[in-house]
TORKOL-648076 format. One line per 10 residues: their letters; for each residue z, y, x of N, C-alpha, C. Coordinates in Angstrom, 3 decimals, decimal comma. Layout:
a	Z Y X Z Y X Z Y X; ...
***
This chain:
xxxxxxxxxx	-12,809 0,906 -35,039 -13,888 1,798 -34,642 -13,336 3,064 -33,996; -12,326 3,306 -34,562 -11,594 4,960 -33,989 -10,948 4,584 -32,806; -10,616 3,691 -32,792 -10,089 3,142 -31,592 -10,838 3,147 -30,092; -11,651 2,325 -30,586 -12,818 2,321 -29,987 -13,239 3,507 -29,238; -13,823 4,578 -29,954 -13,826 5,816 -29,644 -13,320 6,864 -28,890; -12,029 6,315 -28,703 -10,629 6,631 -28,490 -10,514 6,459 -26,772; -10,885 4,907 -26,916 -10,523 4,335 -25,197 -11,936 4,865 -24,370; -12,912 5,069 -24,920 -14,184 5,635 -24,378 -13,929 6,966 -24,300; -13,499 7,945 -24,520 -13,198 9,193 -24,584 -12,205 9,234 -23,451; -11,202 8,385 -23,142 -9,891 8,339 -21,822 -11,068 7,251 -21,092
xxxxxxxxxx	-11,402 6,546 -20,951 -12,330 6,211 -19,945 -13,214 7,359 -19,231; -14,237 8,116 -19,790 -14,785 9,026 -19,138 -14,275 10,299 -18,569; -12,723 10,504 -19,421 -12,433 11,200 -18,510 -11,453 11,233 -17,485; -11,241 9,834 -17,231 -10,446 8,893 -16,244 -11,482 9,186 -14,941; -13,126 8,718 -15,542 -13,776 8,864 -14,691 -14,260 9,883 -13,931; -13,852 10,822 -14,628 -14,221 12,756 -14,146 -12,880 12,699 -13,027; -11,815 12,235 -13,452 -11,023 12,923 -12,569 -11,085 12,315 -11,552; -11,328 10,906 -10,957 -11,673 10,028 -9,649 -12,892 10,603 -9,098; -13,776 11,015 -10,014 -15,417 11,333 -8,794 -15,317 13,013 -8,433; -14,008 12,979 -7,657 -13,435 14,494 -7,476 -14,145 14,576 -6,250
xxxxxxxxxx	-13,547 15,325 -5,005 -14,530 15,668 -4,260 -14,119 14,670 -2,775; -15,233 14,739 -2,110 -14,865 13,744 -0,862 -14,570 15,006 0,302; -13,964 14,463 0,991 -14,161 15,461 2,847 -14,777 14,467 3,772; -15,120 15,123 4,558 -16,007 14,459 5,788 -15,368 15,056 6,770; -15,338 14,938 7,783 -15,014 15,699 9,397 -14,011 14,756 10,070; -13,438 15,445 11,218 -13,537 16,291 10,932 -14,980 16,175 12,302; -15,326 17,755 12,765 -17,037 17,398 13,575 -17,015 18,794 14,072; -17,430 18,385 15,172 -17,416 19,859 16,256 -18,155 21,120 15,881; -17,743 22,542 15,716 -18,410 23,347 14,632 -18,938 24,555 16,050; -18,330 24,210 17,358 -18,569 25,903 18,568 -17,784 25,104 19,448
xxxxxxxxxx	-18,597 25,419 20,669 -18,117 24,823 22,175 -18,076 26,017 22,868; -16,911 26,279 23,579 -16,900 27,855 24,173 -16,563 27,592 25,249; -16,478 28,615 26,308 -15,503 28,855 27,355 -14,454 30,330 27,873; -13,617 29,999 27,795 -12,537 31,237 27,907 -12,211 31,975 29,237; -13,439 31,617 30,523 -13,445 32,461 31,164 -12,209 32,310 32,296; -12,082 31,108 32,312 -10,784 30,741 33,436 -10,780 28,954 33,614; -12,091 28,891 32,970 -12,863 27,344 33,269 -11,865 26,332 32,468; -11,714 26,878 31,127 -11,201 26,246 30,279 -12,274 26,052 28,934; -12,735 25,161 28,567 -13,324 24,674 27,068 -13,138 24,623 26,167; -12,561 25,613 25,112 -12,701 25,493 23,564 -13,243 24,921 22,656
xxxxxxxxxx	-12,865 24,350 21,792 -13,701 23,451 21,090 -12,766 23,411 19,628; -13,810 23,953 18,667 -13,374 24,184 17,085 -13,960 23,456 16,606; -13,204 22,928 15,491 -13,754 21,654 14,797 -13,313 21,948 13,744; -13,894 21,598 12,231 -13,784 21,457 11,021 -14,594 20,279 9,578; -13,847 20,246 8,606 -14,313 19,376 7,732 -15,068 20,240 6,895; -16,059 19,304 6,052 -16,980 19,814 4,789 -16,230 18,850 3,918; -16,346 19,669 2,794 -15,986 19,303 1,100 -17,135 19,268 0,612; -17,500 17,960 0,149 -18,712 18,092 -1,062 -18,136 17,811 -2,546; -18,023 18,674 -3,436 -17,839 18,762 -5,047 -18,762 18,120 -5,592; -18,718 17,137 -5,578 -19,611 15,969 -6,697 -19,736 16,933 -7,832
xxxxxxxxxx	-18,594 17,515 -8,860 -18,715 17,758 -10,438 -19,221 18,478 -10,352; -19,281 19,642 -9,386 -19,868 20,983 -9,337 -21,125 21,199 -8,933; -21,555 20,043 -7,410 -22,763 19,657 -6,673 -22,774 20,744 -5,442; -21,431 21,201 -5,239 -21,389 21,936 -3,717 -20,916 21,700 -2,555; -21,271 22,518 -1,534 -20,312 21,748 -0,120 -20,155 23,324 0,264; -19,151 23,031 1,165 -18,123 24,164 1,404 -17,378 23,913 2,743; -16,901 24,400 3,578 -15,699 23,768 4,390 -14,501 23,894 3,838; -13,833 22,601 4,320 -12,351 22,593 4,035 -11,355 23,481 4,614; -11,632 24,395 5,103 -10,699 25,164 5,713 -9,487 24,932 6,509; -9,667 24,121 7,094 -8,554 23,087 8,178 -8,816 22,973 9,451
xxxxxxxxxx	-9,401 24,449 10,347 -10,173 24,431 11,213 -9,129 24,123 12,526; -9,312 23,227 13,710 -8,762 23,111 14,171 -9,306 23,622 15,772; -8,630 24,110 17,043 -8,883 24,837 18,005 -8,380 23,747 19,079; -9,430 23,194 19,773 -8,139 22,138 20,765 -9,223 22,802 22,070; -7,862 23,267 23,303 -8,564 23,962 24,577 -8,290 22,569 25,631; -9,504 22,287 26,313 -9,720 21,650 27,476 -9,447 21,976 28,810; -8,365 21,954 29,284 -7,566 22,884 30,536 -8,397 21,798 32,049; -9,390 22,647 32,738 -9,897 21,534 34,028 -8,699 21,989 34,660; -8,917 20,916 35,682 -7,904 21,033 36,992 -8,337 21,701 38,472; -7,746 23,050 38,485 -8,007 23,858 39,649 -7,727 23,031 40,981
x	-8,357 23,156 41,737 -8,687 22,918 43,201 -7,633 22,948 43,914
***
């Protein structure tokens, strides 16, 4: 019976520590232009905290510039 008790107690909290949090992204967050006919484009992920029930960004924001080709 204690036993019992035992493996159910490390089961659930086997299970707390796997339903940790997911990321999503990453997904275009601002489309700019820098004024020399170049395109900015920032992108970042969301964190949703299952245990907690929040979302947040992941803070992994990334900056990639689109250089056109002058004439």
């Amino acid at each position: 019976m204690r036993s019992a008790l035992i493996l159910t107690v490390l089961l659930a909290l086997a299970l707390l520590l796997v339903s940790g949090c997911t990321t999503a992204g990453p997904f275009v967050t601002d489309i700019g232009y820098d004024g020399e006919g170049n395109l900015v484009i920032t992108k970042n992920s969301v964190k949703y905290d299952a245990f907690f029930g929040t979302v947040s960004t992941a803070d992994n924001e990334q900056i990639t510039v689109l250089k056109t080709p002058k004439p």
